[in-house]
KETIBA-443196 format. One line per field, with one value per residue (C-alpha): residue number from 1; residue in one letter; x, y, z. Coordinates in steps of 0.001 Angstrom, whole numbers, plus 500000, padded with zeros to 6 digits. Example, Ala and Ser with C-alpha at 12.3 -4.5 7.8 and 13.67 -1.06 7.14 Angstrom:
2
nr = 1|2 $
rest = A|S $
u = 512300|513670 $
v = 495500|498940 $
w = 507800|507140 $
***
This chain:
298
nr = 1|2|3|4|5|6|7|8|9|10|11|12|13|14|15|16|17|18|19|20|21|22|23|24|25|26|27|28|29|30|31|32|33|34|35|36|37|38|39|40|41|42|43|44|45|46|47|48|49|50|51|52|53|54|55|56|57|58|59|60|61|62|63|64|65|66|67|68|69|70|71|72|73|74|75|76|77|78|79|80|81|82|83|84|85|86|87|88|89|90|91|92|93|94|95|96|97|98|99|100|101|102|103|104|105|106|107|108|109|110|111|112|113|114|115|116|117|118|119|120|121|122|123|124|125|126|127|128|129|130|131|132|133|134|135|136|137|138|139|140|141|142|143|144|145|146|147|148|149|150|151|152|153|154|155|156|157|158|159|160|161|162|163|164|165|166|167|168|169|170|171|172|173|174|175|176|177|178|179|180|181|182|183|184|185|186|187|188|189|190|191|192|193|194|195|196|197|198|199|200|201|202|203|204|205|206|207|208|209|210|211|212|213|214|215|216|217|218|219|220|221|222|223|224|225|226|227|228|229|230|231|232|233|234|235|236|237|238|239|240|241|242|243|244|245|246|247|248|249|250|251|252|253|254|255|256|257|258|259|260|261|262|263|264|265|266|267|268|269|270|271|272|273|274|275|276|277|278|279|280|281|282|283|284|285|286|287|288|289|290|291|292|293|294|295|296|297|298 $
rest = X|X|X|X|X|X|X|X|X|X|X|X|X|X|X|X|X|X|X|X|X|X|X|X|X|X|X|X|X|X|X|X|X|X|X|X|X|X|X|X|X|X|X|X|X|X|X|X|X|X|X|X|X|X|X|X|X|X|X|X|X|X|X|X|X|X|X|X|X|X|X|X|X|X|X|X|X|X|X|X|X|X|X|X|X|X|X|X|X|X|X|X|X|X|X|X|X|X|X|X|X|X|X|X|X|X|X|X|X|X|X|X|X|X|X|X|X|X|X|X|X|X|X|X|X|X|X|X|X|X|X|X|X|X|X|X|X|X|X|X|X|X|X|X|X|X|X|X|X|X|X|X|X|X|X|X|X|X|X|X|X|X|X|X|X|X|X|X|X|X|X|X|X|X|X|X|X|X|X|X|X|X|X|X|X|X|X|X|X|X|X|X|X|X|X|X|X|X|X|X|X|X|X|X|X|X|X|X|X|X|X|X|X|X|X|X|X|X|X|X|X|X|X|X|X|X|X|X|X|X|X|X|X|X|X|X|X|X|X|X|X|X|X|X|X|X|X|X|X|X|X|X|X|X|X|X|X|X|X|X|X|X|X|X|X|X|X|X|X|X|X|X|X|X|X|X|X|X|X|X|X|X|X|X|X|X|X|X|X|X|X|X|X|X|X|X|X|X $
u = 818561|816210|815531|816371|814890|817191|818737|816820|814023|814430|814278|816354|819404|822679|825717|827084|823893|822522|825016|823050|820166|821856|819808|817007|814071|814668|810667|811091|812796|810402|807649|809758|809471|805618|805419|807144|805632|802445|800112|801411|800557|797584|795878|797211|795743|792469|792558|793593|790684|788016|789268|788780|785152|784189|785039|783283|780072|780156|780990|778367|777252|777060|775537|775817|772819|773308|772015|772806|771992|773391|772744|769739|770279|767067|765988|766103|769828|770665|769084|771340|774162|773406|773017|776767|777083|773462|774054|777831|778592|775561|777121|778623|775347|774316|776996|776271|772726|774124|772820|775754|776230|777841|774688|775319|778779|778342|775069|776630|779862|777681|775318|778241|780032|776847|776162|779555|779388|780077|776735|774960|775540|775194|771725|771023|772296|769694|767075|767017|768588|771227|773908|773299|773269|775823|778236|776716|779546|781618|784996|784120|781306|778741|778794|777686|781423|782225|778675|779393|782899|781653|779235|781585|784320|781881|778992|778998|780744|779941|782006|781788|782232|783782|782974|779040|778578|777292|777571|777027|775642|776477|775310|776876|775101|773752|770374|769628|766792|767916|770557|768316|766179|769034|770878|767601|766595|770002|769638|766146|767848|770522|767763|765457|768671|769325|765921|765794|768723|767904|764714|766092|768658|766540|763800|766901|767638|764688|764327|768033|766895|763535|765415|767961|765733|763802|767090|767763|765750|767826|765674|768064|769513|765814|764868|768328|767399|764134|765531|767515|764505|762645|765479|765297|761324|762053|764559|761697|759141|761459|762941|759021|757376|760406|761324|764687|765879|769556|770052|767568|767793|768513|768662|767088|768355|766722|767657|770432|770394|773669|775950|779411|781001|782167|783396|783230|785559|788321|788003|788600|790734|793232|792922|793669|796838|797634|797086|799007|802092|802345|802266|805582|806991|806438|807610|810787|811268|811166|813272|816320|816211|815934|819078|820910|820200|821807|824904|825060|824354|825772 $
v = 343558|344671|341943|343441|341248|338656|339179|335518|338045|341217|340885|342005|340947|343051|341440|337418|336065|338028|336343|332932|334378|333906|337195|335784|336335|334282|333558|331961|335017|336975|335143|334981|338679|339466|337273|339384|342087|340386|342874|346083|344859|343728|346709|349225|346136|346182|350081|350138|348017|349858|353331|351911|350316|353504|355655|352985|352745|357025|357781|358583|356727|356631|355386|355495|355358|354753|355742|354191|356531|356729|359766|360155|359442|359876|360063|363861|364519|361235|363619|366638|364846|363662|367306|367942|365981|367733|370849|371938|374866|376132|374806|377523|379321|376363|376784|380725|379938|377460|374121|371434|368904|366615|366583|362933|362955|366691|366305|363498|365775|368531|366643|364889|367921|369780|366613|366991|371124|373439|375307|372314|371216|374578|374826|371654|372855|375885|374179|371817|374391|372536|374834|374353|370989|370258|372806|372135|373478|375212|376973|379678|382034|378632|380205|378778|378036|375671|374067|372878|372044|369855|368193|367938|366109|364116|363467|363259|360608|359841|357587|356819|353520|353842|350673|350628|354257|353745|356493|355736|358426|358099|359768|359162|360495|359898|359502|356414|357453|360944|359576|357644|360849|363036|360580|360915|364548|365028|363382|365079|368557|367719|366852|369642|372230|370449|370776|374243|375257|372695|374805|378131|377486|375636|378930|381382|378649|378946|382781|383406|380481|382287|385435|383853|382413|385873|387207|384815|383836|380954|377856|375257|377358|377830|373950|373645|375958|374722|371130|372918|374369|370889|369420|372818|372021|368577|369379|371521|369040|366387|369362|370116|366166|364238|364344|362424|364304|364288|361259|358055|356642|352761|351879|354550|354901|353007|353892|351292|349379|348266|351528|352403|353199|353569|349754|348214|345285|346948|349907|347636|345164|348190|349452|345930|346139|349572|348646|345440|347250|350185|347887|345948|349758|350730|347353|347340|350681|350124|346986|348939|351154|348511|347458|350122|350628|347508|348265|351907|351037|353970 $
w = 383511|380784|377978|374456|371264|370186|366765|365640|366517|364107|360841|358023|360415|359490|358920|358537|358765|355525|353639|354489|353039|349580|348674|348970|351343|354769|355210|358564|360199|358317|359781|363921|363128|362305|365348|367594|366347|366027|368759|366976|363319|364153|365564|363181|360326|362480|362392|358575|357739|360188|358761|355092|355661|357297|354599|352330|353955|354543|350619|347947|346522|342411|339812|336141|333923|329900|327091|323174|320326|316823|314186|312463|308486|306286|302736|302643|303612|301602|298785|299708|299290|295332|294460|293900|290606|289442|289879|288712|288298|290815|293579|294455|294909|297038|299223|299524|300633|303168|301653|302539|299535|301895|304301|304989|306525|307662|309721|311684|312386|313101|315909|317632|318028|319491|321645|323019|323556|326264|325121|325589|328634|329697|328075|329778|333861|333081|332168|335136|337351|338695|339994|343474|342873|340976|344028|346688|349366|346740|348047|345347|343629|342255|338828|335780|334072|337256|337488|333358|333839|336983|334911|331888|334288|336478|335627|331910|329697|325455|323906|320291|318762|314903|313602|314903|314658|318027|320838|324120|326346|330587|333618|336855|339786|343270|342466|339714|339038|338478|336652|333910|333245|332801|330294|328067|328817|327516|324168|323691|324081|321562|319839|320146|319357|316328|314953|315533|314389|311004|310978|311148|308411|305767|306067|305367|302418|300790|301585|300082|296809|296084|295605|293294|291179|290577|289369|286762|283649|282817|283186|283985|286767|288450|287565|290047|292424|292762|293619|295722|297457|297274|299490|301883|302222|303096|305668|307246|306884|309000|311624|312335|312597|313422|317753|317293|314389|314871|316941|317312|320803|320297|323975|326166|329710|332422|336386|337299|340281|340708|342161|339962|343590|345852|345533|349209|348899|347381|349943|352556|350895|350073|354107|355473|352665|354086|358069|357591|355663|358055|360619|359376|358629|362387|363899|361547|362573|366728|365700|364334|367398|369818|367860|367937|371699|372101|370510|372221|375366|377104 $
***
């Protein structure tokens, strides 16, 4: 006669003997069970945890290089932004030649908002060409949109810290040392757009304030516009001298040599988890069967 496992042997038991349980977990016929069952939860534990530290030794591996930068603030724009209470009724005229009173507050806005732009990053792909890098098997056309919003998702992470005024700058990549250049090559091109764009609009400035003041003979309104145009030379004086004109790098990045992931231990921690549970589920599982064999018999 074939031998069936007792019911001391399966575990939850149905019936009288749950009630002696109290509700409460039996741990000895738990552990007569994972003893029974001991061969079959062990391999598919063993094959949980192989599967886990294969996939953790085969992944990519990443690493995530920093940068710390915080905006630029200098005399000039500190200057731009005292005009309002000199100039009254003018600054209306300031605001049609696109000087910003507010330079202070508004140049900050301004350069975190073109740190964190699509335009940017695309500016940035281009210049290092790194479609094909960045989709290397795509499923779809490699275009330009994907490559950025690959690198926007992925690669690319700036946090800002209110209270320092601090931004941090990461790049997460395969390569660190890749990863390091990038981070700062980044900043620089922030930089560099910022300065010419600071360029271009303080020339127009002083273009669109030499104009005014030939149209007017009032004195006070050209001693104005000529501070005005004092502050637009200054601007140009910085944009054209001054490399870190919208953001000074406080910490540059350096290539890590620690990886972000993957993380080894927990990859096979969570597959020896995994192996062990489905091992319980599959035992449990040819338990109840066995069990209901036994009371079906025919």
């Amino acid at each position: 006669m074939a031998s069936h496992p007792s019911t001391s042997d399966s575990w939850p038991q149905d019936g009288a003997g749950a009630g002696e349980r109290d509700d409460g977990l039996d741990v000895v016929r738990m552990w007569r069970f994972i003893s029974r069952w001991r061969r079959l939860i062990l391999v598919s534990t063993v094959v949980g945890t192989a599967l886990a530290a294969y996939l953790a030794f085969t992944a990519t591996v990443i690493y995530r290089a920093e940068t710390v930068i915080t905006p630029v603030r200098t005399s000039a724009l500190n200057a731009a932004g005292s005009l309002g209470g000199q100039l009254g009724g003018l600054a209306g005229i300031a605001s049609l030649a696109g000087v910003n009173l507010d330079a202070n507050g508004g140049a900050d806005r301004e350069a975190k908002a073109v740190l964190q732009s699509r335009s940017l990053i695309e500016e940035f792909i281009r210049s290092k060409n790194l479609i094909g890098e960045l989709l290397p098997h795509p499923s779809k056309p490699p275009t330009m949109w994907r490559a950025a919003k690959e690198f926007k998702e992925d690669v690319i992470t700036i946090r800002d810290d209110k209270r320092t005024n601090l931004t941090t700058l990461s790049i997460d990549w395969k390569d660190a040392a890749e990863a390091a250049r990038w981070a700062n090559d980044f900043v620089a091109l922030a930089n560099s757009r910022m300065r010419a764009r600071a360029i271009d609009e303080s020339t127009r400035n002083v273009e669109f304030l030499n104009k005014q003041i030939a149209q007017t003979n009032v004195i006070e309104v050209q001693r104005a516009l000529y501070v005005l145009i004092e502050n637009e030379t200054k601007t140009l004086m910085l944009a054209n001298v001054r490399v870190e004109y919208a953001f000074t790098v406080i910490d540059p990045a350096v290539a890590p040599e620690r990886r972000l992931s993957p993380k080894r231990s927990l990859y096979i921690l969570a597959g020896l988890v995994a192996g062990f549970a489905i091992g319980v589920l599959v035992a449990y599982l040819r338990s109840g069967l066995s069990r209901l064999k036994q009371s079906n018999p025919g």
